[in-house]
KEKE-3310 file (N, C-alpha, C; in steps of 0.2 Angstrom, whole numbers, plus 5000, padded with zeros to 4 digits):
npx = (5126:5121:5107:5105:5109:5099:5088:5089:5089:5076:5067:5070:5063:5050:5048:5048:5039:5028:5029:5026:5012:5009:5011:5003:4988:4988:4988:4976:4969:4971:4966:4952:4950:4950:4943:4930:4932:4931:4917:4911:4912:4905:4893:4891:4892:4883:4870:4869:4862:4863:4870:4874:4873:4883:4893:4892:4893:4909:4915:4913:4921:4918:4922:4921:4922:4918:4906:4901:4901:4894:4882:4881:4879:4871:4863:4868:4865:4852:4849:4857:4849:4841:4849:4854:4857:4846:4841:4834:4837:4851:4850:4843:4855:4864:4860:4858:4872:4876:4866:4871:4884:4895:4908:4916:4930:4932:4934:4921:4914:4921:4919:4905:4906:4913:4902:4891:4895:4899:4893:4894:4901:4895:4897:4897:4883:4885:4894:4891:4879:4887:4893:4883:4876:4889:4889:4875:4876:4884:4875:4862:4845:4836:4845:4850:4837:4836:4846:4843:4832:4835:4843:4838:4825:4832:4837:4826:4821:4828:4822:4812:4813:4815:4805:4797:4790:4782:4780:4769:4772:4779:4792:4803:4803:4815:4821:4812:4817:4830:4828:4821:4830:4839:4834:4832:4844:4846:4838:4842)
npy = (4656:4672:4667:4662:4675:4683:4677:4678:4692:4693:4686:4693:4706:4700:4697:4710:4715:4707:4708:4724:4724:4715:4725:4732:4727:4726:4738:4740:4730:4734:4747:4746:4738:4748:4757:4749:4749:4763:4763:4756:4761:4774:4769:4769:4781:4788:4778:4776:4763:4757:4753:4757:4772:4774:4771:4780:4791:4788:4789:4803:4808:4811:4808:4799:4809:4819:4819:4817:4832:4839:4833:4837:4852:4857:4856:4863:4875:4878:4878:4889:4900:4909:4916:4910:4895:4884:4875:4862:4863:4858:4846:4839:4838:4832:4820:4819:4817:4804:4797:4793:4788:4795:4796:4806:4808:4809:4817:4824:4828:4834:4847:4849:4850:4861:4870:4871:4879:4888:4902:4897:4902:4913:4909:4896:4891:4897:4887:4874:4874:4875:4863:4854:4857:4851:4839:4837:4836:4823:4814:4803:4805:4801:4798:4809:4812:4805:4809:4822:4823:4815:4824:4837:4832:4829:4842:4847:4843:4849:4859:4861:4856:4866:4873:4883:4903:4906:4892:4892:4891:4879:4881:4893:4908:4913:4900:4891:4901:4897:4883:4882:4889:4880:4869:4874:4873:4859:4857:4867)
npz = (3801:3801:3800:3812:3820:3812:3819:3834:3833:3828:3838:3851:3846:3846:3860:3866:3858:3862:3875:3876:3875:3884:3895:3890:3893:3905:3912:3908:3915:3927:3926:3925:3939:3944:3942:3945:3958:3961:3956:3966:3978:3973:3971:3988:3993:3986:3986:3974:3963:3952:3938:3926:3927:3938:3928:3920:3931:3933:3923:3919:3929:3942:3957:3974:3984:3977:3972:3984:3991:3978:3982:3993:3993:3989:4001:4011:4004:4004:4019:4023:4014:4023:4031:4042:4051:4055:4071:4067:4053:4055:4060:4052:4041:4046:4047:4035:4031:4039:4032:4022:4025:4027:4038:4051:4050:4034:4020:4014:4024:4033:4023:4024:4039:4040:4033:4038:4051:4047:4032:4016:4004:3991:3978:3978:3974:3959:3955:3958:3950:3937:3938:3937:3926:3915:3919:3914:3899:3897:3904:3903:3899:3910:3920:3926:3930:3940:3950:3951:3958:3967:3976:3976:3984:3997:3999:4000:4011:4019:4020:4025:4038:4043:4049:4042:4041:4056:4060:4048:4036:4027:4019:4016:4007:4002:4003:3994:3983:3979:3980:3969:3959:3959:3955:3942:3937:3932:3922:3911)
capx = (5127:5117:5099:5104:5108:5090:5082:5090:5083:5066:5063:5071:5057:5045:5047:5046:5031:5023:5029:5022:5006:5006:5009:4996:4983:4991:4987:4967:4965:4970:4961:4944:4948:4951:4935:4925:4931:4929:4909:4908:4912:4902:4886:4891:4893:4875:4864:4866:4865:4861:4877:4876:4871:4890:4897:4892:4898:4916:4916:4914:4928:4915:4923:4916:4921:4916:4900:4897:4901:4889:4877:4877:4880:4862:4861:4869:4863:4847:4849:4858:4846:4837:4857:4854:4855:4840:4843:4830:4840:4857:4850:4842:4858:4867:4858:4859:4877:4876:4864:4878:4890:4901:4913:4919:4938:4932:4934:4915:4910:4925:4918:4901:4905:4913:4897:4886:4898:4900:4890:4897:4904:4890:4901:4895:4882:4887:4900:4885:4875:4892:4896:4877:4876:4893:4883:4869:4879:4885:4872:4855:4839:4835:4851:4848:4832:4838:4851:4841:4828:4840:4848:4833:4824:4837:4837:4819:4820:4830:4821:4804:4815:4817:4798:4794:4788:4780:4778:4766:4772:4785:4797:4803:4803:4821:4822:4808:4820:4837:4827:4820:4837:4845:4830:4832:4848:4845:4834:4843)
capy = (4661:4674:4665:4666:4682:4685:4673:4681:4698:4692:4684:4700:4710:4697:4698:4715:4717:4705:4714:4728:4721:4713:4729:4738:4721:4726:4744:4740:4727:4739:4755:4742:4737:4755:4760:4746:4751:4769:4762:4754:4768:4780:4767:4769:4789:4791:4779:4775:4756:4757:4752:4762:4779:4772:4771:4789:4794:4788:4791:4810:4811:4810:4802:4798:4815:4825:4817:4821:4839:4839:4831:4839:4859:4860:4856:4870:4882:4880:4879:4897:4904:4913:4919:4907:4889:4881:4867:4856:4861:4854:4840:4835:4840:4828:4814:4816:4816:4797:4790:4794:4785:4801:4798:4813:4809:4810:4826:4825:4828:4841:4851:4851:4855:4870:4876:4871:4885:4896:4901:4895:4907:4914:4907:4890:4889:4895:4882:4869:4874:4874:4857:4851:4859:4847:4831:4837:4835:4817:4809:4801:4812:4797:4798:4817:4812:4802:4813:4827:4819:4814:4829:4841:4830:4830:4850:4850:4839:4853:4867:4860:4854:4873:4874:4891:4907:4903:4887:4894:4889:4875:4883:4902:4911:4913:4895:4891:4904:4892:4876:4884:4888:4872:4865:4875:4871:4851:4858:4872)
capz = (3807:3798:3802:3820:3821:3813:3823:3839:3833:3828:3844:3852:3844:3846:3866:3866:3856:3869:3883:3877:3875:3890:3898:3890:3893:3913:3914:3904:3920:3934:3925:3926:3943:3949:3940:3948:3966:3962:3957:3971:3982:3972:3975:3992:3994:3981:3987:3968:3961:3944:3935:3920:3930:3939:3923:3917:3935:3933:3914:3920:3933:3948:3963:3980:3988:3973:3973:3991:3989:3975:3986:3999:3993:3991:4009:4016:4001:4009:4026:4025:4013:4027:4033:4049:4052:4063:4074:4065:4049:4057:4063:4045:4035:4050:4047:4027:4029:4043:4029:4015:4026:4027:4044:4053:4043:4027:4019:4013:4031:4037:4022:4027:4046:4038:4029:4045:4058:4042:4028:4011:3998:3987:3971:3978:3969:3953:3954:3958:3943:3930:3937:3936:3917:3913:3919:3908:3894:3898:3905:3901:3904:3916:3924:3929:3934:3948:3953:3954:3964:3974:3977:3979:3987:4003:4000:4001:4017:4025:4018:4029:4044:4051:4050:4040:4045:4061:4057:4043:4028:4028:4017:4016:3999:4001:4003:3989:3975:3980:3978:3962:3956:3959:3952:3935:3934:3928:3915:3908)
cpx = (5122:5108:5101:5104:5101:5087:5083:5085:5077:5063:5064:5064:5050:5042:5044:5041:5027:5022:5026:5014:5003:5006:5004:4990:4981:4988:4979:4965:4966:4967:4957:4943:4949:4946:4929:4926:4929:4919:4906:4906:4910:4896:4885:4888:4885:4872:4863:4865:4865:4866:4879:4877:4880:4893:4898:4895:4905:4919:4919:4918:4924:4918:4920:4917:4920:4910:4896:4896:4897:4886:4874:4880:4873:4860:4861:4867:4857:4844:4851:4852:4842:4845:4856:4852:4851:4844:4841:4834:4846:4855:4847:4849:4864:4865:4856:4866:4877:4873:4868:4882:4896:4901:4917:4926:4936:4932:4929:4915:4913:4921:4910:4899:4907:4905:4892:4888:4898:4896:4895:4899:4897:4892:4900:4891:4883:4891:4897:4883:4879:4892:4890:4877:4882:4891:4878:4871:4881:4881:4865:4850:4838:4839:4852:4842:4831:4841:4847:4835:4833:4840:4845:4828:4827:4837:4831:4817:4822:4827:4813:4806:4816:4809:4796:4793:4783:4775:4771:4767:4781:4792:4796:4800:4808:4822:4819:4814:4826:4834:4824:4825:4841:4842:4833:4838:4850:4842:4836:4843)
cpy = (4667:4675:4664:4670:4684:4684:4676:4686:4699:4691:4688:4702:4706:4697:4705:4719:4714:4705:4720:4728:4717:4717:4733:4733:4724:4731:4744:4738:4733:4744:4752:4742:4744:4758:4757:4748:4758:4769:4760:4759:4775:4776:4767:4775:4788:4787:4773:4767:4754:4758:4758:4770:4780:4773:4778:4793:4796:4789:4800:4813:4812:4805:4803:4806:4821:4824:4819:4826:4837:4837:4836:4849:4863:4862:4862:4876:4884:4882:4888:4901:4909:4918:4915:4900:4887:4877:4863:4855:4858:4848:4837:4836:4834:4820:4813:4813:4809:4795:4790:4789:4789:4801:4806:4814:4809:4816:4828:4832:4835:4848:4854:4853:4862:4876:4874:4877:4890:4896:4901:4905:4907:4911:4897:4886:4889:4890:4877:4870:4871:4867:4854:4852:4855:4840:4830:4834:4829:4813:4810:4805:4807:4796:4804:4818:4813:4805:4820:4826:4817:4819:4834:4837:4831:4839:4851:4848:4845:4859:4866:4860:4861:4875:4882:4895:4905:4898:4886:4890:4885:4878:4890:4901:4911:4905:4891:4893:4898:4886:4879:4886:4886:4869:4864:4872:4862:4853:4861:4869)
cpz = (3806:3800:3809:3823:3822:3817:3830:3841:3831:3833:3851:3850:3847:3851:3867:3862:3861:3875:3884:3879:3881:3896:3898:3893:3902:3913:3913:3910:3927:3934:3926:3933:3947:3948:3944:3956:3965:3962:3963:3978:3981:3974:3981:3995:3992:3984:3980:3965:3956:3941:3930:3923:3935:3935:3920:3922:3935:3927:3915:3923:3940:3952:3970:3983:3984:3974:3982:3994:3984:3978:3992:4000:3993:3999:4012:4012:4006:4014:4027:4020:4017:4033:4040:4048:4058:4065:4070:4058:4050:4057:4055:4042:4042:4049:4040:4025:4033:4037:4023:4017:4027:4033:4045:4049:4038:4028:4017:4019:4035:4031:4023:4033:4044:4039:4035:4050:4050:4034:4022:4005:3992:3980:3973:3974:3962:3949:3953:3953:3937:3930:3933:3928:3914:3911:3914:3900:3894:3899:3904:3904:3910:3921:3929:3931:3942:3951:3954:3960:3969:3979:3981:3983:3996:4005:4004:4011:4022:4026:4025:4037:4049:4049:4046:4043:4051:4060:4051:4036:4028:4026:4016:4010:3999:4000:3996:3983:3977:3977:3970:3957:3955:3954:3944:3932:3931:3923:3912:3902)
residu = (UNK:UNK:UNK:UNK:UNK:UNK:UNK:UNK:UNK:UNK:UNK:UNK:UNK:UNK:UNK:UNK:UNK:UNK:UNK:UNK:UNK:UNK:UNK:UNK:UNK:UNK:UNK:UNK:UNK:UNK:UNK:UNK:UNK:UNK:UNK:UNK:UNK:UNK:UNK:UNK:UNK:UNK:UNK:UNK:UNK:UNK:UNK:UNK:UNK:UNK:UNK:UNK:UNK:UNK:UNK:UNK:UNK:UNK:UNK:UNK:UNK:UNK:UNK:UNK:UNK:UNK:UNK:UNK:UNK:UNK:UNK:UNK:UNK:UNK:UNK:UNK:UNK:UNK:UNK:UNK:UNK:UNK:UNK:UNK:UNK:UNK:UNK:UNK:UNK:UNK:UNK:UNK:UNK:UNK:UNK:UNK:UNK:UNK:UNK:UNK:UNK:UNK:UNK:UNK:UNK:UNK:UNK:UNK:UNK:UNK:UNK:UNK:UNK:UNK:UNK:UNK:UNK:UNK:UNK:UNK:UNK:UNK:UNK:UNK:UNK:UNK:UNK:UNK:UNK:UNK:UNK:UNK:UNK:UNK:UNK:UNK:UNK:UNK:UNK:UNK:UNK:UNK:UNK:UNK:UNK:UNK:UNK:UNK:UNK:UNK:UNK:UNK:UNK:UNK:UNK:UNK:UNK:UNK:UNK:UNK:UNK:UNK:UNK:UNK:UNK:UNK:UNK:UNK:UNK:UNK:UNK:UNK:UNK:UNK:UNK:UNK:UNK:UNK:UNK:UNK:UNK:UNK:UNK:UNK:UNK:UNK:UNK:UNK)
# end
């Protein structure tokens, strides 16, 4: 009687080890498949398709609407740099956000109609910088390549698109120290 008792509570315990373990086995696969969709819709957002450069994204806590804010705070630095948004800069920092794939309901998009009617908070960029200096730490120099190319790049796009002083010199000097600022801050 004795050896069935045990036997009861061996195979008792022995369930419930394997349930545990079946539930952690269950939480590993749906943290992967939640990872993979979060990668997929950050290669959406970025642009990005390089796995690994995905991998260090979602590693960092980067998701698609962080990443779009990151993307596009450059945008509107620039644009206001001179305290006025042109048309030509709208109209590029409108079709940076179409080619991202950011719809008017995402909150990407409601936050960069913001920063288009109203100039952003001067703590914007310090805030952009800290995050950028975060990423530095985590990711491959060649990972912050890409992303800063990315990034400034688009900036640079919007900084030519309101034409300079009378059409002189594609970019202001205010617009020039911002992109110089942003810049710095992948290399600091």
């Amino acid at each position: 009687m004795t050896d069935d008792v045990f036997s009861k509570r061996g195979r008792a315990l022995e369930d419930c080890f394997f349930a545990k373990q079946d539930e952690e086995l269950l939480n590993r696969l749906r943290a992967e498949s939640e990872n993979q969709r979060i990668k997929t819709q950050l290669a959406d957002v970025s642009g990005i398709r390089d796995d690994r450069v995905l991998d260090e994204l979602v590693r960092s806590g980067v998701r698609p609407a962080t990443f779009a804010a990151l993307a596009l705070a450059p945008l509107a630095l620039v644009a206001w740099a001179d305290d006025l948004i042109q048309s030509g800069e709208r109209s590029q920092i409108l079709r940076a956000i179409e080619d991202e794939g950011i719809r008017p309901e995402d909150p990407a998009y409601r936050l960069m109609s913001g920063w288009l009617d109203e100039k952003p908070d001067d703590c914007i960029l310090q805030c952009w910088k800290a995050y950028i200096e975060s990423l530095r730490r985590v990711y491959a120099p060649d990972s912050m390549d890409e992303l800063r190319d990315r990034i400034l790049g688009r900036a640079r796009r919007v900084a030519r698109a309101a034409g300079g002083v009378f059409r002189v010199q594609a970019i202001s000097e205010r617009e020039e120290r911002i992109l110089k600022e942003m810049e710095s801050a992948f290399s600091a």
